[in-house]
C-alpha positions as CSV (number, residue, x, y, z in Angstrom):
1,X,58.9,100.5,112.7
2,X,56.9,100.5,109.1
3,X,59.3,103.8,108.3
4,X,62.4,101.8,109.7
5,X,61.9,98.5,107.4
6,X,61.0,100.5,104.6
7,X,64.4,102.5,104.5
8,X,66.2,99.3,104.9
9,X,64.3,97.7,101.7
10,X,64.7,100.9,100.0
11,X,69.0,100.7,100.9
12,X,68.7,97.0,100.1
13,X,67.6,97.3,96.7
14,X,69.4,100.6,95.9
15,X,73.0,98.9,97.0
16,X,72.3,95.8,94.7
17,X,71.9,98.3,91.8
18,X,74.1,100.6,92.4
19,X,77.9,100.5,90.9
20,X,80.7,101.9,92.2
21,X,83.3,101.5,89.8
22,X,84.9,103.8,87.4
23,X,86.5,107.1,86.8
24,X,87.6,109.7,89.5
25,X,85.1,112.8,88.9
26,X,86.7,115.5,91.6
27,X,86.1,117.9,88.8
28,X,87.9,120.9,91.2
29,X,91.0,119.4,91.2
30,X,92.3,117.4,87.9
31,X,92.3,114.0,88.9
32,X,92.1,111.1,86.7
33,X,95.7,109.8,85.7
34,X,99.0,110.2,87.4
35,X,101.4,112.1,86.1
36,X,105.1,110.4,85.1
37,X,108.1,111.3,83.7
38,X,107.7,110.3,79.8
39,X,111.5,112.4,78.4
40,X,114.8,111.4,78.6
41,X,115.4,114.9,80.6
42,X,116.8,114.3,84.4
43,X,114.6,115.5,86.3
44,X,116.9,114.9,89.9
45,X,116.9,112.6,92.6
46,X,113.9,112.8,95.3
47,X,115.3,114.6,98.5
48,X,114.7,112.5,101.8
49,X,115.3,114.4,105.0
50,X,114.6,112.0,107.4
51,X,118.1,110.3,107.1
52,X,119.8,113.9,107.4
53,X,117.5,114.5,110.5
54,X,118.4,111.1,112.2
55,X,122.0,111.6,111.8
56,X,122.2,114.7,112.9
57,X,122.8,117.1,110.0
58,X,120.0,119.7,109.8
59,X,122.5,122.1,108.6
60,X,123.0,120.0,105.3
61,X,118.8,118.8,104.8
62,X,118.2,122.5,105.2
63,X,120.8,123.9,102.5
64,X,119.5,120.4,100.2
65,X,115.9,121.6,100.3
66,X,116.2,125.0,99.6
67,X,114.4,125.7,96.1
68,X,115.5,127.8,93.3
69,X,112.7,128.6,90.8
70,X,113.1,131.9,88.7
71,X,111.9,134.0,88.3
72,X,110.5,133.5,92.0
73,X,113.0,135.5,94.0
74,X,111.3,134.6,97.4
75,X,113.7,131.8,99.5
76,X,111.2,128.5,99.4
77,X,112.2,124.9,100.8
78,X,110.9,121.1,100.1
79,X,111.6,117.6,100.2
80,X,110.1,114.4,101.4
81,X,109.7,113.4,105.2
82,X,109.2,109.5,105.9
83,X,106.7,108.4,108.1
84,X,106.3,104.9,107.7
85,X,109.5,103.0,107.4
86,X,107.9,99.6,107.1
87,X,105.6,100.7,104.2
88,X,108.3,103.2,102.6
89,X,105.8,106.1,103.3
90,X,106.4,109.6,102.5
91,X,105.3,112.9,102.9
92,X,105.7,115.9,100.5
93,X,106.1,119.4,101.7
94,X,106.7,122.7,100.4
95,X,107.5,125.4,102.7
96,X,107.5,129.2,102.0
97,X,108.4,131.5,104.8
98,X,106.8,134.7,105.3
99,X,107.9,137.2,103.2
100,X,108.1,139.9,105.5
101,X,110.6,138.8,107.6
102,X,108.8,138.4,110.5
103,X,111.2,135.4,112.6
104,X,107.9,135.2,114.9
105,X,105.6,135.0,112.4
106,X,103.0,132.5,112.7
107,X,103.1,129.1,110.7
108,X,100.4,128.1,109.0
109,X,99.8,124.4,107.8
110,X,97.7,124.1,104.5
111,X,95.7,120.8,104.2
112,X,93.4,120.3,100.7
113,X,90.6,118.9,100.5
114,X,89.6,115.4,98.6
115,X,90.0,113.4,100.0
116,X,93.0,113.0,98.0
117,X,93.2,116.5,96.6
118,X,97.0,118.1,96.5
119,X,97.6,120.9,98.8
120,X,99.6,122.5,95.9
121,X,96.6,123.3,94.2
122,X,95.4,125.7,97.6
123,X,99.4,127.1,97.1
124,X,98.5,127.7,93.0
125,X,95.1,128.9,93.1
126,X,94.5,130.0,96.6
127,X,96.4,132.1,98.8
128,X,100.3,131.1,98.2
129,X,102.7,133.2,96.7
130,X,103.1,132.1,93.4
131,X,100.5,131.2,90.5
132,X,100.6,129.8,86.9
133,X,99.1,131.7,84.1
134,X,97.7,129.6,81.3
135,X,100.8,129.9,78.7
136,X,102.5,127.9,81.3
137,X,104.7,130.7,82.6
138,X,105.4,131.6,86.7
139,X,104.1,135.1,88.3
140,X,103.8,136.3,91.9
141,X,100.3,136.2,93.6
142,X,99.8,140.2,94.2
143,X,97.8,139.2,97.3
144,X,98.8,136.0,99.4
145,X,98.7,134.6,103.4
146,X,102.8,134.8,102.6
147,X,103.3,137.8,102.8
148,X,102.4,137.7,106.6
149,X,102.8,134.1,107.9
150,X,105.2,131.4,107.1
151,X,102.8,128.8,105.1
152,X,103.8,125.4,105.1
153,X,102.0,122.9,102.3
154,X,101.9,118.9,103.2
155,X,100.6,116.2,100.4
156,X,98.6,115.0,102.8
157,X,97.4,112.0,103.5
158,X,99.8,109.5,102.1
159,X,99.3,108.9,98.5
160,X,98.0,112.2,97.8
161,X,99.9,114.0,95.4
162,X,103.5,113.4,95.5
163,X,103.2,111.8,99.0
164,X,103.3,108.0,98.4
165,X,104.2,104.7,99.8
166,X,105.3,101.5,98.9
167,X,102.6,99.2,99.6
168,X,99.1,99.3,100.1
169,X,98.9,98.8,103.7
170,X,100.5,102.3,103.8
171,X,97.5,104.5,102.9
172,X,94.9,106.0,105.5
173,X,91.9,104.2,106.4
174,X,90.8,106.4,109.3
175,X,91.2,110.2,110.7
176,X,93.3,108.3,113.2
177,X,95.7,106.8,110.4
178,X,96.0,110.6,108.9
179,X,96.5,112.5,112.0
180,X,99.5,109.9,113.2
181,X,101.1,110.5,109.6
182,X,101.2,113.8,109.5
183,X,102.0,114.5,113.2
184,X,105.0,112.8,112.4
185,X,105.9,114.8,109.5
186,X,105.4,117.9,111.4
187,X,107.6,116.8,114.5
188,X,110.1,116.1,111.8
189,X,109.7,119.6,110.4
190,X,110.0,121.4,113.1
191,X,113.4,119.7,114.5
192,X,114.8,120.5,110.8
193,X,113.3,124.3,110.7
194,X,114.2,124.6,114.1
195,X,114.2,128.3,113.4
196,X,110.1,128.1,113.2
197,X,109.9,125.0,116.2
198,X,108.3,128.1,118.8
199,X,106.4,130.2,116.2
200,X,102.6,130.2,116.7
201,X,101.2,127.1,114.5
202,X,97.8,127.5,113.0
203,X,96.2,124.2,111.2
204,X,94.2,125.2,108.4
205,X,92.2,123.7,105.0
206,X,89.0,123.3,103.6
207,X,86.3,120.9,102.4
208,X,87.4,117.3,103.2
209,X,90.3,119.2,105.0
210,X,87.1,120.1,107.8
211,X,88.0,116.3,108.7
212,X,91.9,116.5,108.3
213,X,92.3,119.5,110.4
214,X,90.5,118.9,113.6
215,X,92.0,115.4,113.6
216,X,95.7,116.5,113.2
217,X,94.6,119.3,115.6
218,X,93.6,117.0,118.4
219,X,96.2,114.4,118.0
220,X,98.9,117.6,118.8
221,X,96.5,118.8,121.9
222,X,97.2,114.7,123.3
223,X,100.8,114.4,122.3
224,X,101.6,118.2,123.8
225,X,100.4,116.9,127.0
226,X,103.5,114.3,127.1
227,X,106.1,116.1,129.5
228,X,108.4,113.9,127.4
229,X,106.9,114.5,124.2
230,X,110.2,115.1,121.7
231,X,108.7,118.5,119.9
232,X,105.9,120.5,121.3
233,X,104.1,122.4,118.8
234,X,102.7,125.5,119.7
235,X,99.3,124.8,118.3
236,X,97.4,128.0,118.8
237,X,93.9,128.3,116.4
238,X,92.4,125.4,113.4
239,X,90.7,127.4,110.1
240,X,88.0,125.2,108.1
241,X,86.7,126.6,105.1
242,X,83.0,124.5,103.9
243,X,84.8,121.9,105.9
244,X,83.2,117.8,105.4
245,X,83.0,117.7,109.3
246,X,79.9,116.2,110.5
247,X,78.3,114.4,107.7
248,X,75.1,113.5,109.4
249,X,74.0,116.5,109.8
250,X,75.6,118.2,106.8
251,X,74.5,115.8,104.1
252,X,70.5,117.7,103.1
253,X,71.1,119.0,99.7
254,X,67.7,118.9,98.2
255,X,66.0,122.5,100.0
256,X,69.4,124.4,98.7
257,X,69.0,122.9,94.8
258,X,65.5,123.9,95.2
259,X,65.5,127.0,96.1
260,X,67.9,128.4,93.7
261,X,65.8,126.4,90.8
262,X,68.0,124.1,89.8
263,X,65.3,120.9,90.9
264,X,61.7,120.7,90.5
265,X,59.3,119.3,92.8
266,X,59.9,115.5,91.6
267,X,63.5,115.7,92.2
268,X,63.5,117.6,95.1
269,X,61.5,114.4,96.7
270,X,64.1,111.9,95.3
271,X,67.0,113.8,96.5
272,X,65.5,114.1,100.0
273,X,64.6,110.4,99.7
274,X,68.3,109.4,98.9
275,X,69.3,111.9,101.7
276,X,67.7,109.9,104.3
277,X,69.1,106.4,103.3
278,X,72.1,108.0,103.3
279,X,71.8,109.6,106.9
280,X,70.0,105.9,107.7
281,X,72.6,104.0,106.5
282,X,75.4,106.3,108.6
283,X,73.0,106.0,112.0
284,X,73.7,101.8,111.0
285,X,77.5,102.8,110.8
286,X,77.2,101.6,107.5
287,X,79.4,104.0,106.1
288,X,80.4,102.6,102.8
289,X,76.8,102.1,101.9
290,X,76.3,105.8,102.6
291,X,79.2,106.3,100.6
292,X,78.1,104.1,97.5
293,X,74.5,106.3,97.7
294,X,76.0,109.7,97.8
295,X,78.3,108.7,95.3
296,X,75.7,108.3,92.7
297,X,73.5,111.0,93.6
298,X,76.3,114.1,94.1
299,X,79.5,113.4,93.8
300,X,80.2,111.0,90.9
301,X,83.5,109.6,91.7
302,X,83.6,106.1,91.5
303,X,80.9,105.4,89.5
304,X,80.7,105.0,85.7
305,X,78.5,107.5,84.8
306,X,77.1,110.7,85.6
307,X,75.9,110.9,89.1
308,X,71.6,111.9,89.7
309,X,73.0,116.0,90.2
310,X,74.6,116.2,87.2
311,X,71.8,114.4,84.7
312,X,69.1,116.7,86.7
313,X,70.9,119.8,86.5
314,X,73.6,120.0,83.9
315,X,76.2,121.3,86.1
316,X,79.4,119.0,86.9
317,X,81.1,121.7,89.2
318,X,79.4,121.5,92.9
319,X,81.6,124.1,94.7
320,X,80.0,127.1,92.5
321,X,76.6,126.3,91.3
322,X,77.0,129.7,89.1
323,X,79.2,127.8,86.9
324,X,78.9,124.7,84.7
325,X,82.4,123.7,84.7
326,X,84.8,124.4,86.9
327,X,87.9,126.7,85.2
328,X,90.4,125.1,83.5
329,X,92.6,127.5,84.4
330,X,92.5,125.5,87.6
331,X,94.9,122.3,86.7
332,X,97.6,124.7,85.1
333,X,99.7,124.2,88.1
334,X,99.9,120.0,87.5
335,X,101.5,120.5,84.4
336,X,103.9,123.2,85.7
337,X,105.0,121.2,88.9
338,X,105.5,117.4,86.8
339,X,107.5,119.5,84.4
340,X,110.9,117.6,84.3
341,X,113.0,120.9,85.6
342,X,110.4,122.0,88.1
343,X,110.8,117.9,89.2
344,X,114.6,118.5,89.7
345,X,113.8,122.2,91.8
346,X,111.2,120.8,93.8
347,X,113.5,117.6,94.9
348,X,110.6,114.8,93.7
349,X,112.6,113.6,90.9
350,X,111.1,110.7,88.9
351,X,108.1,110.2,91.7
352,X,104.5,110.5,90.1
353,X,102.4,113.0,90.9
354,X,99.1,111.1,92.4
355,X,95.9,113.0,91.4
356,X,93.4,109.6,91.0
357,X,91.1,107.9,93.5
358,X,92.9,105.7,95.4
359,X,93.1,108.0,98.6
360,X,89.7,108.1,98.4
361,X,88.5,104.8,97.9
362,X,91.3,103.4,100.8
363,X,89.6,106.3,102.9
364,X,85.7,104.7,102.0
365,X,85.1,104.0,105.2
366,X,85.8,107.1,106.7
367,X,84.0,109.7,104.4
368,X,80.7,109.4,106.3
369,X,81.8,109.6,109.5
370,X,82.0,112.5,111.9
371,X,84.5,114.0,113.7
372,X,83.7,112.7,117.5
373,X,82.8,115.5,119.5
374,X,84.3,115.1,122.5
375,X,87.5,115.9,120.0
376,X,85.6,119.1,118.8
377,X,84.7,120.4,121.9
378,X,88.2,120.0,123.3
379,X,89.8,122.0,119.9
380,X,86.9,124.9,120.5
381,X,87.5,124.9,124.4
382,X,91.6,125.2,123.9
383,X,92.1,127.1,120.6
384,X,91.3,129.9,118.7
385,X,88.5,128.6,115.8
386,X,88.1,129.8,112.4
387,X,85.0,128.4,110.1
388,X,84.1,130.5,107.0
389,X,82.1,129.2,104.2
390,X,81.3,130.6,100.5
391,X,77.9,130.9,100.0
392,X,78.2,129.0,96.3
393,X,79.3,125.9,97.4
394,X,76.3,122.7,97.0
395,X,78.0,120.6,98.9
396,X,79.5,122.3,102.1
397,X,76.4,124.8,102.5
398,X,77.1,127.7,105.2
399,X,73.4,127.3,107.2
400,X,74.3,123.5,107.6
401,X,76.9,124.5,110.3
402,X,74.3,126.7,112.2
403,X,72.6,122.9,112.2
């Protein structure tokens, strides 16, 4: 009981000094601004299928989205799919089919990270088939998941990248809100490309995308079950890499920093202090408190400053504690894709590119908690499973999921 009071005081007085305003810090992925048109160049008109989908003419949203973009020989297709009419809400994609011709190839779904991170950057730097160099300029990836399997990118969720909507009420607030958003976009997909509708369907991401992808995964086991259901998709296997899954148990950073030096004894205890409000404050389902805490201790998002990791060990990049920074080789890709005639190729037009913190802080309430696992045990009981982690990354560490 004397422990129990004494983390409430501690919470208590930590949440009245703490601050959670200010800058987006996802220092991974550029954030910080979005990105507008600022010339008098056209850049196009934004391509919505839905309308062509709804009355009837697949033939003409599929010859509409098909992307030119020398010297990228490779056929590539992408547009917008609305999934909130009330709210104007709409989903980017960006689909490349597999290169080796394969008809039955499986489709993979990419998801990013974030929350709020563009799954463009996992196409860029990852595993797609294209990549920018740092003068600007386009080359082939000489190894990429394309090559194999038809990989499908979404902005996903809503507001992420050049997904948007028109009003607020639009955004995600919960796993639920995400998985019904972008089950729609798939079903959409699918009855456009109906060419891919019976291929093998993989879900896969990382980081933040360990919430996205079980969600969207379980959300297509319920709907598949509706003999009436409009598409079935053949969902066969879910990939998380250092997936954000079950932040309970997930969230002890202090033994890792320690053990590779990065903390001494001092701040080894603080950081394991912190890490037990935190886990405290998520057992209270107080999940924005937990939020607000790890915020200033690890992440550094929304506050405005440093966060407690990066004062204590100079490093501002989480995912690779070998490096300070992380490469800025990384956000090449932003100012390739906002370029006015890669706007017009892609079908965005005008429509900003959305790499700040407003998926985030709408999603606030979501961050800390876990994927129920009655969901999780359905997925691993149904479908093939997938979870790999790096061994450099602080925050996803590979022994918590032997936890």
């Amino acid at each position: 009981m004397m422990l129990q009071q004494g983390f409430i005081i501690l919470l208590i007085i930590f949440l009245f000094t703490g601050n959670i305003q200010g800058q987006f810090r996802r220092l991974i992925y550029p954030n910080g601004k979005q990105h507008i048109i600022t010339s008098n160049d056209d850049p196009g008109e934004p391509l919505f299928l839905t309308p062509y989908l709804e009355q009837g003419k697949i033939e003409e949203a599929r010859r509409l989205s098909s992307v030119e973009l020398p010297p990228y020989t490779q056929q590539s297709f992408s547009g917008y799919l609305t999934v909130n009419k009330q709210y104007n809400s709409n989903m980017f994609f960006w689909f490349f089919p597999a290169q080796n011709g394969d008809k039955n190839a499986p489709v993979l779904l990419w998801l990013q990270g974030g929350p709020g991170a563009s799954s463009l950057f996992g196409l860029f730097n990852e595993h797609g088939p294209i990549q920018v160099n740092n003068d600007g300029s386009l080359t082939e990836r000489p190894i990429t998941w394309n090559s194999l399997y038809n990989l499908l990118y979404i902005d996903n969720p809503v507001g992420t990248g050049y997904s948007f909507t028109s009003n607020d009420q639009g955004y995600a607030r919960s796993q639920d809100d995400v998985a019904r958003d972008l089950y729609s976009a798939l079903t959409q997909f699918f009855q456009i490309y109906t060419d891919y509708a019976s291929n093998p369907f993989y879900v896969t991401g990382e980081s933040y995308g360990g919430k996205y992808v079980p969600s969207i995964g379980y959300k297509i086991h319920v709907e598949n079950q509706n003999p009436q259901v409009k598409v079935k998709i053949n969902l066969i296997g879910l990939s998380m890499g250092n997936g954000w899954t079950d932040p309970y148990r997930q969230y002890v950073y202090g033994p890792l920093l320690y053990q590779i030096g990065l903390i001494d004894d001092n701040q080894l205890f603080y950081i394991n202090l912190q890490s037990d409000l935190i886990r405290y404050a998520i057992s209270q389902k107080r999940f924005s408190d937990a939020f607000t805490i790890s915020d200033s201790l690890i992440d550094g998002d929304l506050i405005n400053t440093t966060s407690y990791f990066t004062n204590v060990t100079g490093l501002r990049a989480y995912y690779n504690y070998i490096q300070t920074d992380a490469s800025a080789s990384l956000s090449n890709y932003v100012k390739f894709i906002t370029n006015v005639d890669r706007r017009r190729q892609i079908h965005v037009g005008n429509l900003t590119f959305h790499d700040d913190n407003k998926v985030e802080i709408m999603l606030i309430n979501d961050v800390f908690q876990s994927i129920p696992s009655e969901q999780l045990t359905t997925l691993f009981n149904n479908y093939k499973i997938l979870i790999y982690n790096g061994l450099l990354d602080i925050k996803m560490q590979v022994d918590k999921y032997g936890k």
